[in-house]
Every structure is written in structure tokens, then in C-alpha cells.
C-alpha positions, 0 to 999 in steps of 0.5 A, a space after each residue: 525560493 524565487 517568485 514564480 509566474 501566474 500560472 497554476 500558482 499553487 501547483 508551483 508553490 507546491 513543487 518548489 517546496 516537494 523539489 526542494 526537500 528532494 534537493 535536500 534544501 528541506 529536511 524531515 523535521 525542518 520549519 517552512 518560513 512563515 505564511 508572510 514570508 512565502 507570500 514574499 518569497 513567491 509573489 503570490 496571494 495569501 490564498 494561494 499560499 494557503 491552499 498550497 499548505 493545505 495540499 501539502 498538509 492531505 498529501 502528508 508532506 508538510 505538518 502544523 505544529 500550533 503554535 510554533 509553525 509548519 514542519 515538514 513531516 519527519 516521517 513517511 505517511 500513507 497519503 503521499 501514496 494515495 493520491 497516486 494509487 487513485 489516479 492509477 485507478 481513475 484515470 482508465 477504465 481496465 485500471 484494474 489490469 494495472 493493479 493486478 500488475 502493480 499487486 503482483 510486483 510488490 508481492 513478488 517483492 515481499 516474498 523474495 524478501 523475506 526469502 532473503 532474510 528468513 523467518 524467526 521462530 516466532 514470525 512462522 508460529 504467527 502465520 502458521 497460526 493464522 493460516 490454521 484459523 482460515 483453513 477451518 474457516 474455509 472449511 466450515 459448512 456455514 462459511 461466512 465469506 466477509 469473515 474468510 475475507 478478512 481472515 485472508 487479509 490478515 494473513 497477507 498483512 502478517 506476511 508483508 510485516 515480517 519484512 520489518 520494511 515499514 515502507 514496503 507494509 504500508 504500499 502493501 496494505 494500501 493496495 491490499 485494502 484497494 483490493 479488498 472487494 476484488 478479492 471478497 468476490 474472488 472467494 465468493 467464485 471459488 466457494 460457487 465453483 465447489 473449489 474452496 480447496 484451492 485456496 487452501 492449497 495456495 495458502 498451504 504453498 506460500 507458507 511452505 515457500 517462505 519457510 523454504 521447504 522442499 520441493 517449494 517455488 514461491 514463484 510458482 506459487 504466485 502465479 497460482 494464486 491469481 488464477 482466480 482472481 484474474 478469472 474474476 474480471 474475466 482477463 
């Protein structure tokens, strides 16, 4: 680690050390060198060497371990991804036409691969389960949407963890949670136009699609199911 220059110090501590555990310099688990000696190493301020360890610590890339020191993390953690995803969001105003493509790609990806490795006995119990507790939810005269909402979320989550890809459940979830609002009023549409039909057809055909049933196409199925949440932000 070679000393750097004024300019935006704590952002290039911050990528000398994220470039050197993508180099392999740095491993999951390995101890970073003390706050004395990265001040040495970097010619900077202990401020600085501080604030870059505490972006690194919100980022879930580096970890306090009192009192031996700082680690860097041995495993992946949702907040390298959240910094990302709110600045797809933020950073223009039809973010939304972003997320509804970035929702689509990982959904298309969790469906072909479970399509790819198949569903245990046990995993279609599970979901058909759930499925069964949303129909009848949709189905009731005093329907209660935050309740059909996150009934449909759990089913969505049960589909992403029979990828058994920790990786893939957690970009899902994180994108599944940014969308909750969007798809709460997506329901609301659906309950409004009379069409609560709808949305159990599209449950009943993604399940049929991932227990490959005759007659199924999973990528039909996905372009159905954003009809109505695509209607709702009128693109």
C-alpha cells in the first residue's frame, strides 16, 4: 500500500483496500494493519483512516473484532449491495423503469434456475402451501391488502430460497423489499378493477411452471405478471 495524494483521501483508502482484496492481496477472514500503520502507509490523518474504516464497516466489507483488531469480512453481506441499489434509485427520476428491469432479470434468473436444477418434494409442499393460504386470502369478502401483500411476499421469498444460492435470495429479497409499496398498490389496482382473478392465475401459472407441468412456459408467465404492476406507474 503506497501513499496517496490529497485528493478525495478517504475515498482512495477505501479503494486501495476493496482493490486489494479483489487482487487477492486481501482475503475474507484476513486482519488489516493497524490504524497507526495505515496512517503510515497511506500518509494520511488518523481522521481519515477512521472515517474510511467506518465506510468500509456501513458497507459490510471490513468488521471490528474487539479486541484483536480489523477483519475483513469473512462473508457476503446485504449492505455492499444496498448502497448500489439506492443510488440506482436516486440518482433519476423513472429509477422505477430501472428496477422493474433489474426486478425482471433476477426473476427470470431464479425461475430458469430452479428450472435447471428441479424442486424436492418437500420445496413444492411449501409452496403450494403458501400459494393455497394467498388464494383464499384473495378470495375472502373482507380482504385485508397489507395481509394479501405480505402473504405474496412470502411466497416470492420461498421461490428465490429454493435456489439454495444465498447470494441470489439476498439480491432478491433486497429488491423484493425496495418493491413492496409498488406491488401493495399493484394489488389495490387489481382488487379496484374487480380482476382479484388475475393475480391468482399468475400465482397458479408460476407454480405450474416450476414444477414443469404440461402445457407451462415460465417465460410467459413473467411477462404476465408485470402487466399490472407496469399499468400502475402508467409505462
Amino acid at each position: 500500500m503506497t501513499s496517496i495524494k490529497n485528493e478525495s483521501l478517504v475515498q482512495r483508502i477505501i479503494n486501495k483496500i476493496t482493490d486489494s482484496i479483489v487482487a487477492g492481496e486481501l482475503k475474507p477472514g484476513d486482519k488489516l494493519p493497524t490504524e497507526m500503520e495505515l496512517i503510515a502507509a497511506f500518509g494520511v490523518s488518523r481522521n481519515t483512516v477512521r472515517e474510511a474504516i467506518r465506510t468500509l464497516i456501513a458497507y459490510g466489507v471490513v468488521e471490528i473484532r474487539r479486541p484483536e483488531g480489523t477483519f475483513i469480512c469473512d462473508g457476503f453481506s446485504n449492505k455492499m449491495i444496498n448502497p448500489i441499489l439506492y443510488r440506482i434509485i436516486l440518482q433519476k427520476e423513472d429509477s422505477y423503469k430501472d428496477l422493474l428491469g433489474l426486478r425482471q432479470i433476477i426473476e427470470s434468473g431464479i425461475y430458469h434456475l430452479i428450472l435447471a436444477q428441479g424442486l424436492t418434494d418437500e420445496e413444492v409442499e411449501n409452496l403450494e402451501q403458501i400459494n393455497t393460504e394467498l388464494e383464499q386470502k384473495l378470495r375472502m369478502d373482507d380482504y385485508d391488502v397489507d395481509d394479501i401483500s405480505e402473504t405474496d411476499m412470502m411466497l416470492h421469498k420461498a421461490i428465490a430460497e429454493t435456489t439454495h444460492n444465498s447470494l441470489v435470495v439476498m439480491i432478491h429479497d433486497f429488491v423484493l423489499d425496495l418493491t413492496s409499496e409498488s406491488r401493495r398498490r399493484t394489488i389495490e389496482k387489481v382488487f379496484a378493477e374487480n380482476d382479484r382473478e388475475y393475480l391468482i392465475r399468475t400465482h397458479r401459472m408460476a407454480l405450474d411452471a416450476l414444477e414443469k407441468k404440461p402445457g407451462s412456459d415460465v417465460d410467459e408467465v413473467l411477462r404476465y405478471s408485470y402487466y399490472y404492476w407496469k399499468d400502475a406507474y402508467n409505462w
